[in-house]
Structure formats: structure tokens, C-alpha cells
C-alpha positions in Angstrom: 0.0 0.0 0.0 2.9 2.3 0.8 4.4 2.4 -2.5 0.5 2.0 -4.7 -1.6 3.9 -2.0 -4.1 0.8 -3.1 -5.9 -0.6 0.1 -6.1 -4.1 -1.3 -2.6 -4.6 -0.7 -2.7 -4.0 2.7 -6.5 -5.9 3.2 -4.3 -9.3 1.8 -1.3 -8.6 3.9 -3.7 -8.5 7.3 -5.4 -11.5 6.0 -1.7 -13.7 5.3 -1.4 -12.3 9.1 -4.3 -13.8 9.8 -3.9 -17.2 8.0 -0.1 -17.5 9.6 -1.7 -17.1 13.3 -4.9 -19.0 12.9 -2.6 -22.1 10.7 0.4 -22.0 11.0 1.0 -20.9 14.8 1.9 -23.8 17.0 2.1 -23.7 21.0 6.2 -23.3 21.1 6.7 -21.3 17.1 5.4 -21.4 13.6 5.4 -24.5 11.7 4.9 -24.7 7.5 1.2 -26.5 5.8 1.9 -29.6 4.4 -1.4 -29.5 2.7 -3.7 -26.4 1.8 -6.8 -28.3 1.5 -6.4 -30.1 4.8 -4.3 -27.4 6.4 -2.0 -30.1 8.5 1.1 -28.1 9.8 4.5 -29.7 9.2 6.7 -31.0 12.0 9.2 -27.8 9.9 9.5 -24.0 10.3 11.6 -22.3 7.2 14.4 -20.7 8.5 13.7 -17.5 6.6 9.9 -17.4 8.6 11.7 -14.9 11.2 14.4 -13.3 9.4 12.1 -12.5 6.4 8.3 -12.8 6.4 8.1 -11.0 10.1 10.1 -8.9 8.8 8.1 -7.6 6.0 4.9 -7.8 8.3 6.6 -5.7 10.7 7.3 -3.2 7.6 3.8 -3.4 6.5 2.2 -3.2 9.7 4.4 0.3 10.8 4.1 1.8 7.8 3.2 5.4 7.8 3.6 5.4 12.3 7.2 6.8 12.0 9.0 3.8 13.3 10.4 3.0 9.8 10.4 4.9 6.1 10.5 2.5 3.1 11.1 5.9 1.0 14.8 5.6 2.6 16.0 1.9 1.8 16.1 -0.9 -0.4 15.6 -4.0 0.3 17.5 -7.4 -1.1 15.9 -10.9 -1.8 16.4 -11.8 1.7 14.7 -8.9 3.3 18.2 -7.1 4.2 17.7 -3.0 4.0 20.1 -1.0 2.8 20.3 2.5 3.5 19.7 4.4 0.0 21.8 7.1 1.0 24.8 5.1 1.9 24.6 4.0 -2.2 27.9 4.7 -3.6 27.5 4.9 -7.4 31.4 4.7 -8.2 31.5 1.4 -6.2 29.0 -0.6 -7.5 29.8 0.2 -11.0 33.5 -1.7 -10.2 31.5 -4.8 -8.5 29.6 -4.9 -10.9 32.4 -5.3 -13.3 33.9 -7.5 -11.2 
């Protein structure tokens, strides 16, 4: 929604919040579905669960409070942010030549 401004975005981010608590949540962590029509949980939590889904519905649910601007980073495949204005043109025109 941040980057769009449309509200259906956010409406299917709040309901994978949803679905993660209400199927996924276990009594000691999160577990994965081994099937979607039965919705059994796996004996298995991905190890990117914490490190990068939280993280994104920690982004998406602060948006717009303050705690965090999107506006100011960029984010990797692994949900890393990097700092746009720490971008150093010069040097990643030599890795990527590298």
C-alpha cells in the first residue's frame, strides 16, 4: 500500500497475518502446511519465517507510524535493507564489473 496507495494490498497482507496465526502458529513457534486443502502443519519452520516474512509484516504493519520509512531503503531478496543514502555509485559500478 505504501508504494501504490491501493488498500487491497494491505487488506491481503492483514489477512496472510491472519492465516499465519490462525494455521500456521503452533504452542512453542510457527510450523509450515503440508497441505492447503487439509491445512495439517509440518513438523518444519523455514528458517527464513523470522528473518524474512516477520520482517516484511513488521514493515507493512508500521508503515506510515514513524518507526520505519520504506522511502529511505532498499531491500535485497532476503529482506536485508540497505540505507539508499549510503549507495555509492562509483563502487557498485566496479562490483559490478567484477
Amino acid at each position: 500500500m505504501h508504494f501504490t496507495g491501493k488498500k487491497v494490498y494491505e487488506d491481503m497482507i492483514e489477512q496472510y497475518w491472519r492465516d499465519i496465526m490462525k494455521y500456521c502458529r503452533t504452542d512453542v513457534a510457527f510450523s509450515s502446511i503440508k497441505d492447503v486443502q487439509t491445512m495439517e502443519k509440518k513438523d518444519y519452520m523455514p528458517t527464513f519465517f523470522f528473518a524474512e516474512t516477520m520482517k516484511y509484516f513488521y514493515l507493512s504493519f508500521t508503515m506510515g507510524n514513524g518507526e520505519f520509512n520504506l522511502d529511505d531503503y532498499v531491500f535485497n531478496t532476503e529482506a536485508h535493507p540497505f540505507k539508499k543514502s549510503s549507495f555509492d555509485k562509483e563502487e557498485a559500478k566496479v562490483r559490478f564489473l567484477e
